[in-house]
N, C-alpha and C positions, 0 to 999 in steps of 0.2 A: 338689174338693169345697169348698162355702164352710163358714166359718172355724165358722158355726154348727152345721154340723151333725156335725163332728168330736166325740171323745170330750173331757168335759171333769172335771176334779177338782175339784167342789165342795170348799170350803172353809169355815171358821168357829171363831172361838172365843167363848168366854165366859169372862170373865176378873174380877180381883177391885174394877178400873175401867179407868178411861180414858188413863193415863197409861203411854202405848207401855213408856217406860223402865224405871218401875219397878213397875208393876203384872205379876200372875202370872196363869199360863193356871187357871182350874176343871174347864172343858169345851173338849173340842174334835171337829172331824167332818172326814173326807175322805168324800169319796162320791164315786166315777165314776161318770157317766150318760153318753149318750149315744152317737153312734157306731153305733148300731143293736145294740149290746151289753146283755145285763143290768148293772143297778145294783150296785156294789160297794160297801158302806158298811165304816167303821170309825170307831170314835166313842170318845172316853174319859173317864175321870173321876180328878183330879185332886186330891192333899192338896198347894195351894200353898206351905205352909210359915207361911203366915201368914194372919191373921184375915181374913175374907172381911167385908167392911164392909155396913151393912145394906141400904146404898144399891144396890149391888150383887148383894146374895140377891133385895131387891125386882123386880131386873130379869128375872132367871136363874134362884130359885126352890131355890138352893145355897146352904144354910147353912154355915159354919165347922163345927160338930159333922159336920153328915150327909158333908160333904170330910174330915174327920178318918174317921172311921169306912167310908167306903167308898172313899175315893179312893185313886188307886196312887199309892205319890211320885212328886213331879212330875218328876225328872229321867228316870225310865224314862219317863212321859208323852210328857215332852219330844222325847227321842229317837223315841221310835215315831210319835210325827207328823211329824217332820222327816222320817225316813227312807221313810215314807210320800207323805210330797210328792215327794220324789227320787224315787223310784222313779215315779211316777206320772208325772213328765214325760221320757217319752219321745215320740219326734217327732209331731207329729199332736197334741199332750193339750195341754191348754192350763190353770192353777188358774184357777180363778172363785170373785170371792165381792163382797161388798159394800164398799166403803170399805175393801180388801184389802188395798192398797197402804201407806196413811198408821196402817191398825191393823192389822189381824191377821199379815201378813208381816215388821211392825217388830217388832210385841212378841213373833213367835214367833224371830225373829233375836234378841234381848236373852236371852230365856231361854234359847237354844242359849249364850251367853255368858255369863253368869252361872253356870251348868253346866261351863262348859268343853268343849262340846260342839260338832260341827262344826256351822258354819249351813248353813241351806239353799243357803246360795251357794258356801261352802267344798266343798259336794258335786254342785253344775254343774259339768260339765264346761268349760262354758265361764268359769268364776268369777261368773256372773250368774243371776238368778231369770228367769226366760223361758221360754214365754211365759206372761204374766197377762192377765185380761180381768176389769176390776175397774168393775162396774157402775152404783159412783156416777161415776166418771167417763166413762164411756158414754153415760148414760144424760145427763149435764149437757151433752154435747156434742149431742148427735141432737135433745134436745128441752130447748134452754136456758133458754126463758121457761117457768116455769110459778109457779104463786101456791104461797104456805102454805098447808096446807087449814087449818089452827087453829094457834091461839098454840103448842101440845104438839107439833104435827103439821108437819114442815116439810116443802118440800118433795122436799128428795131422799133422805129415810129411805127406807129398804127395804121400810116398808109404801106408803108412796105411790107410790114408782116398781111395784112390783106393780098396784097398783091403777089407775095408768095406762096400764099391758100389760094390763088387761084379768083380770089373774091375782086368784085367791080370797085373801082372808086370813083366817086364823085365829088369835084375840089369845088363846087357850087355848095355843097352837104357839108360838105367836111368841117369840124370844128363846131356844128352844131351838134350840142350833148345828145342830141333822140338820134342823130343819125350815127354816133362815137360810139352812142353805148351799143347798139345795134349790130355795126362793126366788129366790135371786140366779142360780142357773140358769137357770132359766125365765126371770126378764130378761132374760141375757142371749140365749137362743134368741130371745123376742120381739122383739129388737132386732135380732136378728138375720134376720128375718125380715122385716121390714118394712125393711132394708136391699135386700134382693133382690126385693119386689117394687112394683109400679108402685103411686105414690101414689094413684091412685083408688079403688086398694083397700084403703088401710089404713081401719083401724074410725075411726069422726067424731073419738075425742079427738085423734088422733094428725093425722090433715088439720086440725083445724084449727089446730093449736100454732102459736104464731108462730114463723117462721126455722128448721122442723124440716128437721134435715138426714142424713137416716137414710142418703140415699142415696150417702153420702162412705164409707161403711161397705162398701158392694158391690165386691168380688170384689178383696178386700185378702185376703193368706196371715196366718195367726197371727203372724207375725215383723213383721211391716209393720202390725198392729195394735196389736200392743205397742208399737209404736215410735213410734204416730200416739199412743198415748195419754201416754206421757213428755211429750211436745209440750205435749196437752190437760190432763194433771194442775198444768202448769206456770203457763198460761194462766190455771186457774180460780183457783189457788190467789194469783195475783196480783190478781187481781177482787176475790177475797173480802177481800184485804188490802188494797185503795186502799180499798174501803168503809165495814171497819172501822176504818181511819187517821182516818175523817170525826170520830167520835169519841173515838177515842184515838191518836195518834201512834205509838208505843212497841208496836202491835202487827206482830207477824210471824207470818206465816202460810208452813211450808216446803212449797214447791210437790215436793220429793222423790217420783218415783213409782220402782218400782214398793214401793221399801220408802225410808225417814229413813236417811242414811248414818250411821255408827257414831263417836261422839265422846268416848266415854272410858268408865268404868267404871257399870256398876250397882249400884244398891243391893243 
């Protein structure tokens, strides 16, 4: 069966920001789709332990208060989404979500430690996260050239890549983790789709992308996709770093998929 049409464990969080390390989970979602199965969701809500920055409620719509008063502490959170991913990857299941890899797999590694909690990897069997299928970098490999739609709007956020699969968006949805991880699904099935069949038929945006290469995608197992993508996470994340070197020297950019390896302690 191809790689898309197996069961897959959406993924997502929502968090207090952007900083893998030391930022904390708010919201989080597993959903299995796929498979020819019903959908299985689980979703939670989180007291981080600390101030939810406003920058952050702007995004996600989670104030400090409303996390204080409903949220479960974070460390039962913690655990019950880890053990949730484990368990969900048995052979055939693959996690999916957006920019997976470099955020939401890092930061939910950091809080299993910070916790003292097993990580996700401590509870592979093989000591590794496998398989992931993590959309921003799919999606930058199959169809590399594409413009900014606006200065706000780049282009490989998860509303654009949706919107170039053809797929609906909803800015009311948006940014809540059930409706993100849900999204990055549907990427990746579209891409996966237009992997397997003949370029005449894909829809006009997608023919006429420059150097699209969907077809490298075809009739790879989940194991040899995750494996292609360490490759490609590596690649981009060296592009984005000679570019940005143009103006600043001193930046690094860690090509690390499918999660930032572990360097000392958290906040």
């Amino acid at each position: 069966m191809s790689w898309h049409l197996g069961r897959l464990a959406a993924f997502d969080l929502e968090t207090t920001g952007v900083d893998v390390e030391n930022d904390r989970i708010v919201t989080g979602c597993v959903i299995l789709v796929g498979g020819g199965l019903d959908a299985e969701a689980r979703s939670w809500l989180s007291d981080p332990g600390i101030d939810i920055p406003a920058e952050a409620t702007d995004v996600h719509h989670i104030s400090t208060d409303y996390a204080r008063k409903h949220g479960r502490p974070a460390v039962d959170v913690i655990e019950e989404i880890t053990a949730t991913l484990a368990k969900a990857l048995m052979p055939g299941v693959a996690i999916v979500g957006h920019n997976i890899g470099s955020y939401d797999l890092t930061l939910l590694d950091r809080e299993c430690r910070r916790y003292g909690l097993p990580t996700l990897t401590d509870r592979h069997p093989d000591g590794q996260v496998r398989p992931v299928l993590d959309t921003r970098v799919l999606d930058q490999h199959v169809w590399p050239y594409r413009r900014r739609v606006s200065e706000t709007q780049g282009a490989r956020v998860l509303r654009t890549c949706a919107e170039s699969y053809g797929l609906r968006w909803d800015d009311l949805s948006a940014h809540g983790c059930d409706y993100d991880a849900l999204v990055a699904a549907r990427v990746a099935y579209r891409i996966g789709q237009l992997a397997h069949m003949p370029r005449e038929d894909w829809p006009e945006p997608a023919r006429s992308a420059k150097r699209a290469r969907f077809h490298q995608l075809a009739d790879l197992d989940l194991e040899a996709l995750h494996h292609q993508q360490i490759g490609w996470a590596a690649e981009q994340a060296a592009g984005l770093q000679a570019h940005l070197r143009k103006s600043d020297p001193a930046v690094v950019i860690d090509g690390s998929w499918p999660l930032r390896p572990w360097r000392g302690d958290t906040a």
